[in-house]
C-alpha positions in Angstrom: 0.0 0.0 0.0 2.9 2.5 1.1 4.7 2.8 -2.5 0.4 3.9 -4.1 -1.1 5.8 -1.7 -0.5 8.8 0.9 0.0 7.7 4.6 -0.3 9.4 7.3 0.3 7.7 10.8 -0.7 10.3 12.8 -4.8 10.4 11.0 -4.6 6.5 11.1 -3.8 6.4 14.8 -1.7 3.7 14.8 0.8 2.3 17.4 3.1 0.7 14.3 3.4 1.1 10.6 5.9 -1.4 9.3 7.2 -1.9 5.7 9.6 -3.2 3.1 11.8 -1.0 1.2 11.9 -2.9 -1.7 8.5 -2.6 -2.3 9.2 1.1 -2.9 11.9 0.9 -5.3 15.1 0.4 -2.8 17.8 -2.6 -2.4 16.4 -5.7 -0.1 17.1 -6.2 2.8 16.1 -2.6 4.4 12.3 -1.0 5.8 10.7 0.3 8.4 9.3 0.4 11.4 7.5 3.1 12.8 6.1 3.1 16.3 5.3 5.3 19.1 7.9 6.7 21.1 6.3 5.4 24.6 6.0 2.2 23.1 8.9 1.4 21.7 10.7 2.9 24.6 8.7 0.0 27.2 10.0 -2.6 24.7 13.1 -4.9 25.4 15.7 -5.2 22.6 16.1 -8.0 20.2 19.6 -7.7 18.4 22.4 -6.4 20.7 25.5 -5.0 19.9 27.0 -1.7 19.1 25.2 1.9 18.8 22.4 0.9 21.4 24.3 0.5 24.2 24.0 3.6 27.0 26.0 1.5 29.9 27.2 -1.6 30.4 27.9 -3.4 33.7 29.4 -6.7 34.9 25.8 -8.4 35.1 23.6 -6.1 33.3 23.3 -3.0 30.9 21.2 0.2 29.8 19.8 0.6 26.0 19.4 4.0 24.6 16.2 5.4 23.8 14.0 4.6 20.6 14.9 4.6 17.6 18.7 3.5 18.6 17.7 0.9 21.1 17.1 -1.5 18.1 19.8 -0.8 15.9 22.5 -3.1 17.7 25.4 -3.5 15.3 26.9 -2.0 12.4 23.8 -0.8 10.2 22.9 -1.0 6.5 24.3 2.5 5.5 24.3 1.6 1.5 20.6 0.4 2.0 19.6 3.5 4.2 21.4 6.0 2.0 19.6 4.0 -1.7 15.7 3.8 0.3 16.1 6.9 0.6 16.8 8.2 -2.6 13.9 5.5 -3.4 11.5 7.9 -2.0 12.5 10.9 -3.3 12.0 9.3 -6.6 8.8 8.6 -6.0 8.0 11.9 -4.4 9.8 13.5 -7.6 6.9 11.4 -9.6 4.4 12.1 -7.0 2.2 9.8 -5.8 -1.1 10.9 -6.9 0.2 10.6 -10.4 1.5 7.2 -9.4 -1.8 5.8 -8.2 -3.9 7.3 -10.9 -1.5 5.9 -13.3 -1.4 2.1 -11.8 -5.5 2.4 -11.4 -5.4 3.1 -15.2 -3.5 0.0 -15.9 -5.5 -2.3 -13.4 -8.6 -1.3 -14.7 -8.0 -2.3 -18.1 -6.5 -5.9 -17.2 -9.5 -6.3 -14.5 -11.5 -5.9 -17.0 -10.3 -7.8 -19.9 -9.6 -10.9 -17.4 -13.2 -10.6 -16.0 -14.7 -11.6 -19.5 -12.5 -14.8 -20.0 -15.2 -17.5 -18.9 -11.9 -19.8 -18.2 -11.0 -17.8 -15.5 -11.5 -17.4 -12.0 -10.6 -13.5 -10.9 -10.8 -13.1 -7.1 -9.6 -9.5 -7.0 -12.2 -6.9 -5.9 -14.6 -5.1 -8.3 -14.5 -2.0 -6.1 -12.5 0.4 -7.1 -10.6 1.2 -4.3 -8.1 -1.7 -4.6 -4.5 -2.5 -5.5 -2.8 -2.1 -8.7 -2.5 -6.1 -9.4 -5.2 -8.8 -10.1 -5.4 -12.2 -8.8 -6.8 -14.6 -10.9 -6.2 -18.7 -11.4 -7.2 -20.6 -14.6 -9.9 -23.6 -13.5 -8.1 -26.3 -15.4 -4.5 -24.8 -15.5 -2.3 -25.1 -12.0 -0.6 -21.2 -11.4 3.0 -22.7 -11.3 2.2 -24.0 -15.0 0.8 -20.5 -16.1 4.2 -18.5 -14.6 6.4 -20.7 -15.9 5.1 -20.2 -19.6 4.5 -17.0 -19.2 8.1 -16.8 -18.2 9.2 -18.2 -21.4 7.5 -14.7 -23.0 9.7 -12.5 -20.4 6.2 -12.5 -18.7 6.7 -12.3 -14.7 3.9 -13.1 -12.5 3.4 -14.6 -8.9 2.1 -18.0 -8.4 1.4 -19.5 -5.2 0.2 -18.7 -1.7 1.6 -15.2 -1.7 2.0 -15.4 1.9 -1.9 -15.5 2.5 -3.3 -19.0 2.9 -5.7 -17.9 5.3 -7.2 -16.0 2.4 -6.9 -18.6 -0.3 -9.0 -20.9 2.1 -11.6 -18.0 2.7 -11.9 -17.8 -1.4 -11.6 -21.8 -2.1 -8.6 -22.3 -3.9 -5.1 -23.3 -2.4 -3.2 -21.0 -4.4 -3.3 -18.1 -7.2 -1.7 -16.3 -10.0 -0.8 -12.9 -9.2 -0.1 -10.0 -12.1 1.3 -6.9 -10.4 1.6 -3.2 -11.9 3.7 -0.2 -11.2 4.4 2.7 -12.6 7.4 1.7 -15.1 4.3 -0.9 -16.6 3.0 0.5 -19.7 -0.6 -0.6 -21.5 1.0 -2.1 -24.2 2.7 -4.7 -21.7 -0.8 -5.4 -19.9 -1.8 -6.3 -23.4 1.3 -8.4 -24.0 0.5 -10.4 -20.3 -3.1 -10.5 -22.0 -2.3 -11.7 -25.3 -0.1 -14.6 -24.2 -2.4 -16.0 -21.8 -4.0 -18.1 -24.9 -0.2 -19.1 -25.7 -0.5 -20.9 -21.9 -4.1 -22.2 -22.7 -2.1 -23.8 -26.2 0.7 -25.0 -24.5 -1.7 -27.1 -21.8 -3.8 -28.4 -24.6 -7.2 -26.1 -23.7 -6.7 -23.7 -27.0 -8.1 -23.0 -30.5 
């Protein structure tokens, strides 16, 4: 959500925000966690080390206050110094721009995959939704569909996606997943499109 929409933590009233840099455009291995300063502050470190430290004694020691207190060790500069330049390039874009963009390019594959009777498209009609769409083929298993579609320079999710809960709550055990950014262009939705009848040819179910 954080890389297509504005967030604000204080309007949300949250006591953590936490995510992945990567998601936005930066190295792995580097996000964020945002929590409140009492909070945090009441919470016992997990990695020790260097940097977090305020005194050390024979049988016990001190921890600095938040946001130090977890940052034992020798940090991620290079990863620190690239998300950050990560989101200045999306705030150079803007993110308006972004989402209106991504909604543009969601829309039109929503809608094209939503007339294919072979298909099963679980993503949400409303329009306040993400820019991918989740879909599985009824006679076609999703690791089958990425791995032709990789053959086309095609790269979807198959799988669980991290959410069994929800594939049990819709009735399947796993999904294809096509996501969209703002690098995606329409022509490449109609690419993914197009090729889907090469994966219904290749498992024997096309014209």
């Amino acid at each position: 959500y954080i890389p297509h929409h504005h967030i604000n933590v204080a309007s949300l009233d949250c006591d953590f925000m936490v995510f992945s840099g990567h998601k936005m455009y930066s190295p792995m291995g580097i996000g964020v966690l945002w929590g409140r300063e009492e909070i945090l502050n009441q919470m016992e470190p997990f990695n020790l080390g260097g940097d977090m430290i305020e005194y050390v004694y024979e049988d016990y020691a001190t921890y600095l206050p938040s946001p130090q207190r977890f940052e034992g060790g020798t940090p991620n500069v290079g990863g620190a110094v690239a998300f950050a330049e990560a989101i200045r390039f999306i705030e150079s874009i803007g993110i308006d721009d972004i989402r209106k963009y991504e909604e543009k390019l969601t829309n039109y594959c929503y809608d094209e995959l939503s007339h294919m009777n072979d298909l099963e498209v679980y993503t949400t009609s409303h329009p306040n939704r993400g820019p991918l769409v989740s879909f599985n083929f009824k006679k076609i298993h999703p690791h089958d569909v990425a791995s032709i579609l990789d053959q086309y320079g095609i790269a979807i999710r198959s799988g669980h996606h991290c959410a069994q809960p929800l594939h049990r709550y819709l009735g399947c055990h796993f999904s294809c997943r096509a996501s969209f950014a703002f690098y995606n262009t329409i022509e490449e939705v109609e690419f993914f499109i197009e090729h889907l009848d090469q994966v219904r040819r290749y498992m024997g179910f096309g014209s």
